[in-house]
N, C-alpha and C positions, 0 to 999 in steps of 0.2 A: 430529686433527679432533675437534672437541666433538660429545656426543654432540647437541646441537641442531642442529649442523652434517649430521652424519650424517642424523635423522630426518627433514629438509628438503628431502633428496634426493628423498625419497619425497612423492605429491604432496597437499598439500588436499585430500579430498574435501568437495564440497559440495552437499547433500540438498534440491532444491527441488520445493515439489508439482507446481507446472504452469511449465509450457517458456516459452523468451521471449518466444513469439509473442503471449503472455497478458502485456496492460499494467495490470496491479492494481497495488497498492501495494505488497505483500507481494515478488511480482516485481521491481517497480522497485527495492527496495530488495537482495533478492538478489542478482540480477545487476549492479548498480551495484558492489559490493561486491566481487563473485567477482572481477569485473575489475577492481580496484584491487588485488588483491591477487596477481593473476595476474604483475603487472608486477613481482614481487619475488622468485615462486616459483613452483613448477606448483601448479598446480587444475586441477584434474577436477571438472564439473558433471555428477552425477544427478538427470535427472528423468523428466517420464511424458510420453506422448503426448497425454495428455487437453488436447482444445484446440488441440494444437500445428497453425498455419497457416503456414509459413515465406512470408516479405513482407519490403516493406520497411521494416516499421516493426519489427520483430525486435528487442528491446533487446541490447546489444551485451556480450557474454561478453569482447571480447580476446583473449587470449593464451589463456584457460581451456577444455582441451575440452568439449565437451556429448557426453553419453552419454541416449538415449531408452529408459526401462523401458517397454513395454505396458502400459497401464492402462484402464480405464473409469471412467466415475463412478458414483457412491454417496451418492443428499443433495445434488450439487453439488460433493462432496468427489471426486480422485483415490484410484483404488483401485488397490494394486497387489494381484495374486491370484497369477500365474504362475509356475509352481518355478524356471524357467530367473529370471524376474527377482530372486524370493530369494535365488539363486546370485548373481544377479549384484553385489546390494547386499552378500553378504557376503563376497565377493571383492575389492570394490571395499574394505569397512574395511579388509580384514586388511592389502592394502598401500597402506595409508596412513598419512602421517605425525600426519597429526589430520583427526577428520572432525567437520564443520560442519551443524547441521540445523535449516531453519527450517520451524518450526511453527505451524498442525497440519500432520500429513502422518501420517494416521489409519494405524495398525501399522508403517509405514515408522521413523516416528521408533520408537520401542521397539524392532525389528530393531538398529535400529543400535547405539541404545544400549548393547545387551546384548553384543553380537559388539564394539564396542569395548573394553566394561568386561574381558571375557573374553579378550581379547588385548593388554591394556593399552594400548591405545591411546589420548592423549586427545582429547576428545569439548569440543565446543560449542553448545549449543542458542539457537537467536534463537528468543523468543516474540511473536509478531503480532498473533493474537486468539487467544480465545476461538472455537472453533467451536460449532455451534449446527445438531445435524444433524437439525432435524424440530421441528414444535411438538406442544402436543396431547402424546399418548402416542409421539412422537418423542421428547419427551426423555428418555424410558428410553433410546434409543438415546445421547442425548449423553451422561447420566450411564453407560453405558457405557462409552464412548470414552474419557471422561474416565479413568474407573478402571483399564481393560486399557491403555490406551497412552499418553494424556497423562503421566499421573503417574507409572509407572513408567520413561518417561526420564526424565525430570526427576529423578528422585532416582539415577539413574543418571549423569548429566550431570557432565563435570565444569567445567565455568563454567553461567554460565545471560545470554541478552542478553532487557532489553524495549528500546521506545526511548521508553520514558517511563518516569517514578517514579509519578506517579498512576495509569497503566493498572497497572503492575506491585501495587499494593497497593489496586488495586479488583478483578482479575480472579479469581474464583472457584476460579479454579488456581493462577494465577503469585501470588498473596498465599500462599500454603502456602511458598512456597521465597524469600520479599521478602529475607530474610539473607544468599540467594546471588547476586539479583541485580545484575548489573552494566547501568548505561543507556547506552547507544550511539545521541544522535541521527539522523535522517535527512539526508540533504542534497538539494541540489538539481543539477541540471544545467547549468552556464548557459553550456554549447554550446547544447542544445537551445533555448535560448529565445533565443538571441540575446543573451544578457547580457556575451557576453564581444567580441562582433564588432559592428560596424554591422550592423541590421535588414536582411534581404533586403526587395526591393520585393515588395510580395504579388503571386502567381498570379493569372490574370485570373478562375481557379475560387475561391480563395480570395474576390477583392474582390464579386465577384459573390454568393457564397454567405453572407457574412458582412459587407459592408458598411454603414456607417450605415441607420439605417433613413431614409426619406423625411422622416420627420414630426417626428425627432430625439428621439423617447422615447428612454425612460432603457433600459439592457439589464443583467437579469440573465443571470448565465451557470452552468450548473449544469456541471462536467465529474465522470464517476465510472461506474458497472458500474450500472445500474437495478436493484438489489438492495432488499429492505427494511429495514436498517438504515439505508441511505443519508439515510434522509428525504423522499425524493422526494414522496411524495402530501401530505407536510405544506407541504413547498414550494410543492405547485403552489395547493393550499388557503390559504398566505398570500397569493399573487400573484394570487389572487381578490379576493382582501380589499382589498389593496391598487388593484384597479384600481377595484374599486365604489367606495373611497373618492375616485378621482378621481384616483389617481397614473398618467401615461400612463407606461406600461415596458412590453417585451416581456421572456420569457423565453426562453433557448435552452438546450438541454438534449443535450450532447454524451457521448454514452456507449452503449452496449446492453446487454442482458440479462435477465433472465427475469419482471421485473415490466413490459414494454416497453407489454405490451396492458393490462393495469392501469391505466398512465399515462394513454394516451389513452382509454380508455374515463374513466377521470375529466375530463379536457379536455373532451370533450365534452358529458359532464352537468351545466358549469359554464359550458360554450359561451364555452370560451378557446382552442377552435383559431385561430384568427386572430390570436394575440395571442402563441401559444407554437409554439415551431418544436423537434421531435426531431432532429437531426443525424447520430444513428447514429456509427461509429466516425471518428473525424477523427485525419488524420497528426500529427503534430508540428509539419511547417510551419506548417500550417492553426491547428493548436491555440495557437499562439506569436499567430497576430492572431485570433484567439477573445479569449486574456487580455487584450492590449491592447485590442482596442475594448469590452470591459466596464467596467460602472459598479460592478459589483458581482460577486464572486464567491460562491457559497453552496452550501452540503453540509450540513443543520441535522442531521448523526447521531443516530440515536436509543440507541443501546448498546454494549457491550463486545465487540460485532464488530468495530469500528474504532477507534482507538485516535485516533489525527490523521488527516484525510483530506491523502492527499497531495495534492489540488489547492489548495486553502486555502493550503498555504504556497508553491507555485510562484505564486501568484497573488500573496503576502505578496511573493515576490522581485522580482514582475514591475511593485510598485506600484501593484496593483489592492486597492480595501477588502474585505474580506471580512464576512460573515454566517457562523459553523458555531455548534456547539453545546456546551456546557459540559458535556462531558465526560470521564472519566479521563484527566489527561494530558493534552489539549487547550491549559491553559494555561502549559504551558513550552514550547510551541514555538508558539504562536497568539496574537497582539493581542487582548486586549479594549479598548482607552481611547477608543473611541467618537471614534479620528481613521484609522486601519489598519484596524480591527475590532472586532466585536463578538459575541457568546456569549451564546447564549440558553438556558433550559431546554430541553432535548431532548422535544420534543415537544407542546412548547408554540404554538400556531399563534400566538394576542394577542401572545405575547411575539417572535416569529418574524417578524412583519408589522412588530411596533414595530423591531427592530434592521435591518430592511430599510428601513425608509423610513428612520431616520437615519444610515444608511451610504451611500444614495442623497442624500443632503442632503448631505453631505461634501465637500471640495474633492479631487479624486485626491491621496492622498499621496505623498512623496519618493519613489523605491526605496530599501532599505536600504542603507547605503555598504560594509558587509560582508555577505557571504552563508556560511553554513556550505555545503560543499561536501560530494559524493560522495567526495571524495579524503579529506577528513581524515574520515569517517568511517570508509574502509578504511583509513587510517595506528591509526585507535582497535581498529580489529580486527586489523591486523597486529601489532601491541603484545602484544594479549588474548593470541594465537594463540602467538607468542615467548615469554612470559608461560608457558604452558598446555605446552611443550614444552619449557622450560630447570624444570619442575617437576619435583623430586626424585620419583623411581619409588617405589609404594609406601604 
């Protein structure tokens, strides 16, 4: 038996901040991944309780266990503190065949790295964003974070994944290590949307919730976590503009989280309730005729929080035009040619309302005739991982 044969026995571990029941991008992309690669070999999933709502929109592991460390949060960040949970992460490297960490996952990632490097075990780090743990005299805290735990995995690391080349040599961390990076796009689902099956006929909650409007305006559809990098207030400050200018559209706004009262207290001081609908968390069924009955998709990111918003491209697969922002990375997996999409300065509102109105001017375009999938992104990390394990010791 090869010694890669051997080590294989023993399983993946794989380090995610927050549990399935949390549908972020960072998420969607872990778990799409663990379980592609479950299908090949064991994984073992570590993550934290923070968040965790088990339902049935739970993105789906497979074959790969889940294991829950005790955590709280920190900034928004998972924290893990508990001795029993230290034990636990450093019990989980030692028998394992290669351990997988996506980041940030503030001291987590650094435990590992160090207890792998120390048991030679190898080690893969996926980098996401930038975190960003406070403003103001917070950012002593991030430049902290940065220093004690970002950076020392990483140079501990032995691969390093972004899923872009422009976030990777914009980001004030992952541009330190740009030599080691390897890019590993995202994919899409198209179970989930229907891309691979005939359309179910929508729920009578779905048609009802989300049906044409009466009047036949135009609809933006904003899908993401009401954060502030997201863009949200600049959005809804375009969709002002656009309506004074006389374009009839409503806006809907599917997602939650912690800027939610922000939102509508702005709605209201521009006296666009009636014109913009918040949705709160929507399943995937619901979310599949969300994309289809939009005229427009839009996420205008403002920073190196987000690298590509995952809806923008499920929206790209789904043959909706999109609006995001010209940001790191943004255009190797995002349309700009003003017929799919279009990319604006991040934070630019004139230029925000211009790329909305002539994406709403558009004919709906084709769907793409190939779509990159969740599967060949995990056949690109199953590779890495073989790759990472047939490497001479030493």
């Amino acid at each position: 038996m090869t010694p890669a044969a051997v080590s294989t026995a023993r399983p993946v571990t794989v380090f995610v901040p927050l549990p399935p029941s949390y549908r972020g991008g960072t998420e969607e992309y872990a778990y799409r991944v663990a379980a592609h690669l479950a299908l090949s070999r064991p994984v073992r999933i570590l993550t934290t309780t923070a968040r965790w709502s088990p339902g049935p929109d739970v993105l789906p592991t497979g074959g790969a266990s889940l294991e829950l460390l005790p955590a709280r949060e920190l900034l928004q960040r998972p924290v893990v503190t508990s001795r029993s949970a230290r034990g636990a992460i450093r019990a989980a490297v030692r028998s394992s065949s290669l351990v997988h960490v996506h980041m940030p996952f503030p001291m987590v990632e650094r435990w590992v790295a160090t207890e792998a490097a120390d048991a030679s075990i190898p080690s893969l780090f996926t980098y996401h964003m930038d975190a960003e743990l406070g403003r103001g005299p917070g950012r002593l805290v991030t430049r902290a974070y940065r220093a004690i735990s970002a950076r020392p995995a990483l140079r501990r690391a032995g691969a390093i994944v972004s899923n872009s080349r422009g976030y990777a040599t914009a980001s004030p961390v992952l541009r330190d290590f740009v030599s080691r990076v390897r890019v590993i796009h995202k994919g899409v689902d198209l179970a989930r949307f229907g891309l691979t099956t005939p359309s179910p006929t929508p729920t009578a909650a779905v048609g009802s919730a989300f049906a044409e409007p009466a009047d036949r305006s135009r609809t933006i559809l904003f899908v993401g976590r009401l954060v502030p990098y997201k863009g949200l207030p600049q959005l809804v400050r375009a969709f002002a503009e656009l309506r004074r200018a006389g374009t009839d559209a409503r806006l809907l706004i599917a997602g939650r989280g912690p800027d939610e009262s922000r939102v509508r207290t702005e709605l209201q001081r521009l006296h666009l309730d009636s014109f913009v609908r918040l949705l709160g968390f929507v399943p995937d069924v619901e979310l599949r005729e969300l994309y289809r009955g939009a005229d427009v998709v839009a996420c205008p990111s403002l920073s190196l929080l987000e690298s590509t918003p995952t809806s923008l491209e499920e929206a790209v697969a789904m043959g909706v035009p999109i609006v995001g922002s010209s940001i790191p990375g943004a255009d190797e997996t995002l349309p700009n040619d003003g017929v799919r999409g279009r990319l604006s300065p991040p934070g630019n509102v004139p230029s925000l309302v211009a790329a909305l109105k002539e994406m709403l001017a558009v004919p709906r375009p084709t769907p793409p005739v190939t779509l990159r999938t969740w599967g060949e992104a995990g056949e690109e990390y199953a590779a890495l991982i073989d790759e990472l394990l047939n490497a001479p010791v030493g």
